[in-house]
N, C-alpha and C positions, 0 to 999 in steps of 0.2 A: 504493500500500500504506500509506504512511504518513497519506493522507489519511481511510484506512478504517479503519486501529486511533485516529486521533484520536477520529472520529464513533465507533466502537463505546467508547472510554472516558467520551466525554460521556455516553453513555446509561446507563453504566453508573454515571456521577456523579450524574446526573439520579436514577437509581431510587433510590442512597443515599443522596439528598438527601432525596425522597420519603418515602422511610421512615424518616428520621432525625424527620420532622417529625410523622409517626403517632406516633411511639414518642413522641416529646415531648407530642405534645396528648394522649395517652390517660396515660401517667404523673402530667401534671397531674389532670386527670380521674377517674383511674382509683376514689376511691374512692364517688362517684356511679353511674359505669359499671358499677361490681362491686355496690352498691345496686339499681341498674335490671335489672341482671338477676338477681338474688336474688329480686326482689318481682314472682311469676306472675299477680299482677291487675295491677301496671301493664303488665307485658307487653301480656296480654290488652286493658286497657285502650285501649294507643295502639295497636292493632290494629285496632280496633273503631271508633276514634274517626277513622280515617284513610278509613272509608267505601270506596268503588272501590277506593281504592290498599292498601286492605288487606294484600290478597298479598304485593306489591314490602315493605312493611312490614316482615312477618313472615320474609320470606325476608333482608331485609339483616338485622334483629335473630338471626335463627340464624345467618347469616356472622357476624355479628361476636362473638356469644357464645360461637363454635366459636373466633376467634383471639384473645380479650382476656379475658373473662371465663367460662372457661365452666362449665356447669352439665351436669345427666346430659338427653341425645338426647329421652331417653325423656320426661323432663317437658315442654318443648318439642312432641315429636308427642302429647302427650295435649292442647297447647294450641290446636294445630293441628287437631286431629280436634273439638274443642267449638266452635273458629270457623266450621271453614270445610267439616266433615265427613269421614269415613274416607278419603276417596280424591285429593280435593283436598289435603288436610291431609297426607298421605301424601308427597305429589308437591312441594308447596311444604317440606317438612321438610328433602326428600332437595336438591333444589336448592340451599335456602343451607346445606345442612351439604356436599354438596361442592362448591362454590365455599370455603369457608372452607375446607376440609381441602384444595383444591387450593394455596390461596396458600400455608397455613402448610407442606404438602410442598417448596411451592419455595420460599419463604423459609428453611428450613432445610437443602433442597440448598442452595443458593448461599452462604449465610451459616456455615454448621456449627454443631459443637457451643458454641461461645459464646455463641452466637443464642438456642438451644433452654436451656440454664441460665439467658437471662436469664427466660425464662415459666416452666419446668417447675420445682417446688418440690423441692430435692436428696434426701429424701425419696421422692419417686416417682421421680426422676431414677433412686437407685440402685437402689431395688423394681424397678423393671421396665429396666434394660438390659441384665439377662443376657439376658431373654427375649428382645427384641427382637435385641440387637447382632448375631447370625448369621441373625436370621430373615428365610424367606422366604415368598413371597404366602400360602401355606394358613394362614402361623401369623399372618402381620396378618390373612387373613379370618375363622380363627376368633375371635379378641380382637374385631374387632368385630360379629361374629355373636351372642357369649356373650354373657349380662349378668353386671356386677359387675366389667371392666375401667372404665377413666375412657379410654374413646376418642377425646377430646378431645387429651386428654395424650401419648398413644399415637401420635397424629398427627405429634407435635412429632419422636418417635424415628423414626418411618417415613420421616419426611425425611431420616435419617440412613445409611439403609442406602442397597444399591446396587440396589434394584429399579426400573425404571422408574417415573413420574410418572403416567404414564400408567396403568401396570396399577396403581398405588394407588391412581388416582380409580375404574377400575372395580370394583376389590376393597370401595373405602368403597360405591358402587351398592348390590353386591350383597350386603353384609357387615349393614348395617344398613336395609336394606329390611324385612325380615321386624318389627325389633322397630319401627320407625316406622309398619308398618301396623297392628301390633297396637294402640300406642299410640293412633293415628288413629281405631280402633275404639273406644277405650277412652274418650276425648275426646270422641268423637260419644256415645256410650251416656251420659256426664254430662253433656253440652247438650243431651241431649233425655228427661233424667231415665229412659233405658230401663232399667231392672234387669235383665232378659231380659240385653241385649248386656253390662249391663255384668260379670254372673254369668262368662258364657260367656268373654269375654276374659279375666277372671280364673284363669278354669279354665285358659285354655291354658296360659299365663303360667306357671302353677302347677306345671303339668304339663311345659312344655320347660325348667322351673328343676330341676325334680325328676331327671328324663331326664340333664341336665348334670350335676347331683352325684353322679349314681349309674354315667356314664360319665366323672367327671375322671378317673379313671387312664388311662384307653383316651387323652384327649383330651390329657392331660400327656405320654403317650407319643408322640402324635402330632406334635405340637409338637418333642420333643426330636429325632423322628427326621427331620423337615424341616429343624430348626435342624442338625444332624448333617452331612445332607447338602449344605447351603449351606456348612459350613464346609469339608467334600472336594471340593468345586468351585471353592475359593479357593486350594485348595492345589495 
């Protein structure tokens, strides 16, 4: 026994070790890192410039701008959709954005809320932990279903609740698929100069943002009575 909590704390020394030394080289770093992904033509740039490896590319650049520096999904899969087309672009978008949203969920289980104040800006911190603090899977699907959350940030507080890890990677799948193919469409329609696609994506766009504003009560409602019920199931 005692030789088996030794090895489980080395490992557990090892991984804060590990990430003591990410958090050092990106703090150093960080205000190039926060430069490089601000600027969507060098994105695009070293994307292009990397030939085959392309993909792997682009899929580490959305990991890591979903855990360091991040910017809104949606510009990302319209970068994705002008490289690499709607559906590939689609697929590589969803991969390193859950890979990123799987680490930043566990690194904020294991670590808590210390961890998550040192990235989440206290401003958004207090904006959105009513919302979050009681909620459950429908009201993180909706948030990253909608547009006009920061689902990046969102990420940070969903590590904090008690839903599994697991249904949070599938709920990011299914939560932000819809806007990453639009996106993908959208990105394809300006790499291949189409006006037609790129009209039609707009219209959708247009139309499930209109939909949204016109049912937030229903949707605010919805929210409160999931959040409701998570907190009668704590009691």
């Amino acid at each position: 026994m005692k030789e088996l909590a030794k090895k489980h704390w080395r490992k557990i020394t090892a991984g804060l070790i590990a990430l003591a030394i990410i958090v050092a080289i990106v703090a150093i770093y960080w205000q190039p890192i926060t430069a490089f992904f601000g600027d969507h033509a060098r994105i695009k740039g070293a994307v292009e410039r990397a030939g085959i490896w392309g993909p792997l590319v682009f899929i580490a650049i959305q990991f890591l701008q979903i855990v360091f520096a991040p910017i809104p999904g949606q510009v990302a899969g319209v970068i994705a959709g002008s490289l690499f087309g709607p559906w590939l672009g689609t697929l590589y978008s969803l991969v390193g954005s859950v890979l990123g949203c799987f680490l930043v969920f566990t690194l904020s289980r294991k670590l808590g809320r210390p961890f998550v104040e040192r990235f989440v800006d206290k401003k958004h911190l207090k904006k959105f932990d009513r919302l979050t603090k009681n909620a459950g899977p429908m009201v993180f699907f909706l948030i990253f279903l909608l547009p006009g959350f920061p689902d990046d940030i969102i990420c940070y507080l969903a590590g904090l609740s008690a839903i599994p890890i697991r249904t949070l990677v599938i709920i990011t799948i299914l939560g932000r698929a819809p806007g990453y193919i639009l996106s993908g469409f959208l990105g394809a329609g300006i790499g291949e100069a189409n006006t037609s696609l790129i009209v039609s994506v707009v219209v959708l766009l247009v139309i499930g943002a209109a939909i949204a504003y016109w049912q937030r009560d229903t949707i605010k409602q919805w929210a409160r009575q999931f959040t409701r019920e998570d907190e009668s199931d704590d009691t």
